[in-house]
Structure formats: structure tokens, C-alpha cells
N, CA, C and O of each residue as an XYZ file, in Angstrom:
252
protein
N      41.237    -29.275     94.617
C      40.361    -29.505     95.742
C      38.987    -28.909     95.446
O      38.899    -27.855     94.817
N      37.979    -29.527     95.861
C      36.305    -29.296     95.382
C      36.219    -28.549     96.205
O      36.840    -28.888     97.212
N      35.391    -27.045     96.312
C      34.859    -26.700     97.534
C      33.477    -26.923     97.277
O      33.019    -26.853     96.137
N      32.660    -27.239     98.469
C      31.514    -27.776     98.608
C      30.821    -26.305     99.412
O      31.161    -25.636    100.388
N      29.630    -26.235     98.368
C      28.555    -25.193     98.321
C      27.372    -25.322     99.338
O      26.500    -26.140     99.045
N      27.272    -24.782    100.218
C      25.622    -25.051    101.139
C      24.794    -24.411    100.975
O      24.893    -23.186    101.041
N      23.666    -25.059    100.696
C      22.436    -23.785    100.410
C      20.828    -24.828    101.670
O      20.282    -25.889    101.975
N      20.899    -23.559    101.828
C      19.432    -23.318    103.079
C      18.534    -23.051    102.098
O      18.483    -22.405    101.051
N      17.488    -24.104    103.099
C      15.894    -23.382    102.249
C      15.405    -22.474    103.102
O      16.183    -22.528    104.055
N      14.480    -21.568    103.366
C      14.424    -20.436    103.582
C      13.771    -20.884    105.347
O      13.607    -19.955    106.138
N      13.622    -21.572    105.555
C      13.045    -21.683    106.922
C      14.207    -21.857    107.593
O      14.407    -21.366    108.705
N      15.376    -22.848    106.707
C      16.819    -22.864    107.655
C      17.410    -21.561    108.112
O      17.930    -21.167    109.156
N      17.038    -20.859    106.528
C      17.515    -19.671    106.879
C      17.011    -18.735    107.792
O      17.715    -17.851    108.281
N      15.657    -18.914    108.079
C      14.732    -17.733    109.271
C      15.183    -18.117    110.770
O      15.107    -17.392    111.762
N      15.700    -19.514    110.686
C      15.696    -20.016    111.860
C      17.647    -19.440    112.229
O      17.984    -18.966    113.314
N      18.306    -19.585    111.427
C      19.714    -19.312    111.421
C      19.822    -18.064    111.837
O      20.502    -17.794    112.827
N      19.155    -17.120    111.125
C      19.150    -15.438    111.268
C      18.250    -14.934    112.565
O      18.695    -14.111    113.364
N      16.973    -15.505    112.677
C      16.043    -14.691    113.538
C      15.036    -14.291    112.860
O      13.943    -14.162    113.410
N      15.240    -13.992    111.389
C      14.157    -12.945    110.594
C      13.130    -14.141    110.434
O      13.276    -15.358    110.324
N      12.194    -13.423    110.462
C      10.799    -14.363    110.173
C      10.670    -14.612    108.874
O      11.410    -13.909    108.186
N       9.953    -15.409    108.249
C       9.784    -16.473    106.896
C       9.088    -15.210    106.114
O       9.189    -15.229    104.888
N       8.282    -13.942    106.817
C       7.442    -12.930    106.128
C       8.594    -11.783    105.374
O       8.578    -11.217    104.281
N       9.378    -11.765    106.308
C      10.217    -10.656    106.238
C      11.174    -11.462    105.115
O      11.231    -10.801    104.078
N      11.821    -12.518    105.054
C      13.148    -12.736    104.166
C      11.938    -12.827    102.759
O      12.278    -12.287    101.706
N      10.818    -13.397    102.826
C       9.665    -13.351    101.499
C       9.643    -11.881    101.244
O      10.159    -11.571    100.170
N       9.241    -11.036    101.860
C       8.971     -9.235    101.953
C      10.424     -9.185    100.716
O      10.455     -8.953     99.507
N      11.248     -9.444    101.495
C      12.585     -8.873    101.271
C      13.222     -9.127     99.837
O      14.138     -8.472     99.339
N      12.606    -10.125     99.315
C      13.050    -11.219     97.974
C      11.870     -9.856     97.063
O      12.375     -9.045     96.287
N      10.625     -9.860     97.309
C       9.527     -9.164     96.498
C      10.415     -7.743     96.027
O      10.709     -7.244     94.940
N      10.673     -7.383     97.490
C      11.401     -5.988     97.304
C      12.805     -5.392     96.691
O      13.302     -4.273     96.566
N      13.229     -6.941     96.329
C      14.517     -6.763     95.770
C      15.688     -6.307     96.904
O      16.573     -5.479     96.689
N      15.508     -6.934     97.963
C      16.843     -6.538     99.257
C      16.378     -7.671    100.463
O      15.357     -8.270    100.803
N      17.677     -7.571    100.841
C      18.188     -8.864    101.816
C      19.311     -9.419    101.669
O      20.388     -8.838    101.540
N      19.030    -11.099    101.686
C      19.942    -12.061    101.513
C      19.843    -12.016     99.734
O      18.870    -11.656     99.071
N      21.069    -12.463     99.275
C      20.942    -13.179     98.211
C      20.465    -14.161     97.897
O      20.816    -14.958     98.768
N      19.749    -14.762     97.059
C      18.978    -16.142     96.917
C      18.868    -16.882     95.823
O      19.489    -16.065     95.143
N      18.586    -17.825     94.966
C      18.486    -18.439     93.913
C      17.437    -19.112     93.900
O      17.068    -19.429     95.031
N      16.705    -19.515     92.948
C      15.315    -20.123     92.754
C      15.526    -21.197     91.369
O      15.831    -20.907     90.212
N      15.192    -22.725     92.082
C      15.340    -23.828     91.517
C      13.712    -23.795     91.239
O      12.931    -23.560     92.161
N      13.298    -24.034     89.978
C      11.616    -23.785     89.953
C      10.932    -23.355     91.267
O      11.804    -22.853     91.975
N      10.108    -23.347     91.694
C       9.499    -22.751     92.647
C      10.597    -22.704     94.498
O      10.318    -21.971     95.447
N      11.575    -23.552     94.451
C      12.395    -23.314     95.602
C      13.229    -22.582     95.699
O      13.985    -22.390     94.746
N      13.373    -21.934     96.869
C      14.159    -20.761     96.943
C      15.073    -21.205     98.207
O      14.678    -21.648     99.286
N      16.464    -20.953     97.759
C      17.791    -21.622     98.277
C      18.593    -20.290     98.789
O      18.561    -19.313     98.041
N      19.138    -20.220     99.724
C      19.851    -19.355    100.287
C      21.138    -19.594    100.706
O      21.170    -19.978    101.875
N      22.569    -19.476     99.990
C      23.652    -19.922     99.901
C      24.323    -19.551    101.376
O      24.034    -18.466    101.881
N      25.204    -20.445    102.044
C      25.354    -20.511    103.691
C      26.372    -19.466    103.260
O      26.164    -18.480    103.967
N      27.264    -19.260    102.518
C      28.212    -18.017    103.016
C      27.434    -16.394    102.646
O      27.802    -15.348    103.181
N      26.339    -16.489    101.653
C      26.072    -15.088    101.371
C      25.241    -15.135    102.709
O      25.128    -13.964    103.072
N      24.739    -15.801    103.422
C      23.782    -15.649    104.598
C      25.026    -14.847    105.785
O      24.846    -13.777    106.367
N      26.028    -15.574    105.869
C      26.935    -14.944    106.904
C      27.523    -13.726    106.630
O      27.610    -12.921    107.557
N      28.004    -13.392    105.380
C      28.212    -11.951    104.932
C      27.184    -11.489    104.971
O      27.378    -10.289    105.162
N      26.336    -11.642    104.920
C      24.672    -10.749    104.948
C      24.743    -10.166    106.520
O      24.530     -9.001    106.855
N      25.110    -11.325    107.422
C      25.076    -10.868    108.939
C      26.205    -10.209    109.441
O      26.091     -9.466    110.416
N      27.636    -10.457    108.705
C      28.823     -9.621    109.262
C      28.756     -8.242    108.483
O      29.606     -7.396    108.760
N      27.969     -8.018    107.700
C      27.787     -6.765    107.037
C      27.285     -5.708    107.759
O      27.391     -4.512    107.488
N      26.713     -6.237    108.726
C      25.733     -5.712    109.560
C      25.699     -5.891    111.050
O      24.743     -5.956    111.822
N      26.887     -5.950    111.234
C      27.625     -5.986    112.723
C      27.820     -4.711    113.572
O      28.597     -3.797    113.297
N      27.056     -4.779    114.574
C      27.708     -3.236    115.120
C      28.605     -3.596    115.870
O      28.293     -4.655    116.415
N      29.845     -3.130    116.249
C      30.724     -3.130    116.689
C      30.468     -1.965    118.321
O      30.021     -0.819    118.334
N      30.874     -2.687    119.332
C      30.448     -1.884    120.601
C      31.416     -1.490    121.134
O      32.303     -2.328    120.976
N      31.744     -0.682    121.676
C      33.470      0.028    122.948
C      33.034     -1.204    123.943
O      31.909     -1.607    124.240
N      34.289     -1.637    124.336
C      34.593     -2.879    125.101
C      35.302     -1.745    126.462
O      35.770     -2.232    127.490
């Protein structure tokens, strides 16, 4: 069975997360964030490292 790979370009991704287009750019310069890959000048952001990026970073609240 194939599993099929999704990758966001980075505006999908600002819009998915919240973070602004400055901050996930900031974040790539600085070496921290999302994980990302760069097809000549495009920069692709794979849909599951985006969601581990956000459950990594879950606060958990008393219910």
C-alpha cells in the first residue's frame, strides 16, 4: 500500500497554524520551527511534521 505524502507551501502552512509568513521565514533563518524542505527556491512543509510540530506543543489543562 502507497502512503501518500502532503506538503504545504508556507502560506498553507501560516494559515493552518496561525504563525505569520514572518515568523515561520524568522524561524527557517534561525534554524527552529517546523521542519521544511526546499525544491529550488520553494519551500514545502510536510502535513504530518506540521501536526507533530503542534501536538508537541500542547498544553494540557485540569478539566
Amino acid at each position: 500500500m502507497e502512503t501518500k505524502v502532503r506538503y504545504l507551501t508556507e502560506k498553507e502552512t501560516s494559515r493552518l497554524t496561525g504563525m505569520a509568513l514572518s515568523t515561520l521565514r524568522n524561524n527557517r533563518h534561525l534554524g527552529r520551527g517546523i521542519p521544511y524542505c526546499k525544491v529550488g527556491r520553494s519551500v514545502r512543509y510536510c502535513w504530518q511534521d506540521i501536526i507533530d510540530y503542534m501536538e508537541q506543543r500542547k498544553i494540557q489543562t485540569e478539566n
